[in-house]
C-alpha positions, 0 to 999 in steps of 0.5 A, a space after each residue: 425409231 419414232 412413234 408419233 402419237 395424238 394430235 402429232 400424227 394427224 398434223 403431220 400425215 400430209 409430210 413427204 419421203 426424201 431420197 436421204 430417208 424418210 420424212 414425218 410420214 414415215 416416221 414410225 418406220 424410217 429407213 436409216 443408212 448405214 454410212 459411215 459417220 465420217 462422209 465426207 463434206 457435200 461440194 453440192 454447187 448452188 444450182 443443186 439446192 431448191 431455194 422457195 422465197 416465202 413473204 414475211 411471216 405476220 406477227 401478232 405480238 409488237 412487244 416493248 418499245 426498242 424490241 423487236 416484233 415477234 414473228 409467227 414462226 418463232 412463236 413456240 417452245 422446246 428443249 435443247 439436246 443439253 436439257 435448256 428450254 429454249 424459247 424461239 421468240 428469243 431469236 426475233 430481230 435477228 437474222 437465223 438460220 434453221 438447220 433441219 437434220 435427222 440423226 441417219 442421214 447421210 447429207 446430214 452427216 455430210 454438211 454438219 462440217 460446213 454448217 459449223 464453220 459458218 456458225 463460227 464465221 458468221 457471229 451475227 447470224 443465229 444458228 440452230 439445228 433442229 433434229 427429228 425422225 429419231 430418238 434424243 439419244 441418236 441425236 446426242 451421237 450425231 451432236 457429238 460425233 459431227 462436233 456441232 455442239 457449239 450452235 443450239 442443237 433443238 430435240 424436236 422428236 414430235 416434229 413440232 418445230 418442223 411443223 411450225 417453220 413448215 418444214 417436211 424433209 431432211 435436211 432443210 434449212 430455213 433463212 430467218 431474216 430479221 423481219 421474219 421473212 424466210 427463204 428455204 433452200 433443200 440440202 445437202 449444202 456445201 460450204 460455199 452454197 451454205 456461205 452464199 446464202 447466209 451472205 444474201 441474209 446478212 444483205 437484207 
């Protein structure tokens, strides 16, 4: 259980309930499931997931000449789940795939297994998780118990990173192409929807 304090509950008020649990409005009271944690793996075909093309997101920093402009959303700081700071501008000129999960989630659970297949697939596309609506160790568990500790798990507890990328649900996932550009698509994903997506990433 959460307890969002400050600046982070004004900034987060606004955020919405999912049928897997609570979102960020919620957060002080989640509702959690008691499903197992070996569900078994979403084969939701594509029409199932909400896909919302956004335009570029606008950089303000062109870096050294040869780097690669830093977008806007990439332009924040936070600790990986293994203790790492973790700096988003080092992800930019890069295609990215953001995967928003929470530790009691259900459709969480469920995709973890196609999440890390297309991370070891696809070796040219950064994958990261960001987790919140629980406590670090809950994450760690769900980290372990899914086996996706092979891609950067981000601990994102005040919602910060979720904020930043726009993000309101669980789970989410947020297509980052090199330009910054971003297409979001609602979970749960299956491998092939999840394929799908990461292949019209790479083609752009």
């Amino acid at each position: 259980m959460i307890t969002v304090r400050g600046a982070a509950v004004v900034a987060l008020t606004a955020l919405v309930t999912v049928a897997c649990g609570a979102g960020w409005d919620e957060a002080a009271n989640p509702v959690r499931s008691d499903a197992p944690l070996s569900a078994p793996v979403s084969s939701a075909p594509a029409s199932s997931s909400t896909s919302v093309p956004s335009s570029a997101v606008p950089s303000s920093s062109a870096g050294p000449a040869g780097k690669a402009a830093v977008p806007a959303a990439l332009k924040f700081s936070a600790r990986t789940l293994d203790g790492q700071d973790f700096r988003g501008e080092s992800l930019a000129g890069r295609p990215v795939v953001f995967w928003f999960w929470a530790p009691w989630c259900p459709k969480c659970r469920s995709e973890a297994p196609a999440v890390k297949a297309a991370a070891a697939r696809y070796g040219d596309v950064a994958f990261v998780g960001v987790a919140g609506l629980d406590t670090e160790a809950a994450m760690k568990e769900f980290v372990q118990r899914t086996g996706t500790g092979g891609i950067v798990q981000l601990s994102d507890e005040k919602g910060a990173v979720w904020t930043k990328l726009g993000v309101s649900e669980q789970s989410t996932f947020v297509f980052m192409r090199p330009d910054g550009s971003t297409t979001k698509a609602s979970g749960p994903l299956g491998q092939d929807t999840l394929d799908g997506h990461v292949r019209e990433l790479l083609a752009r």
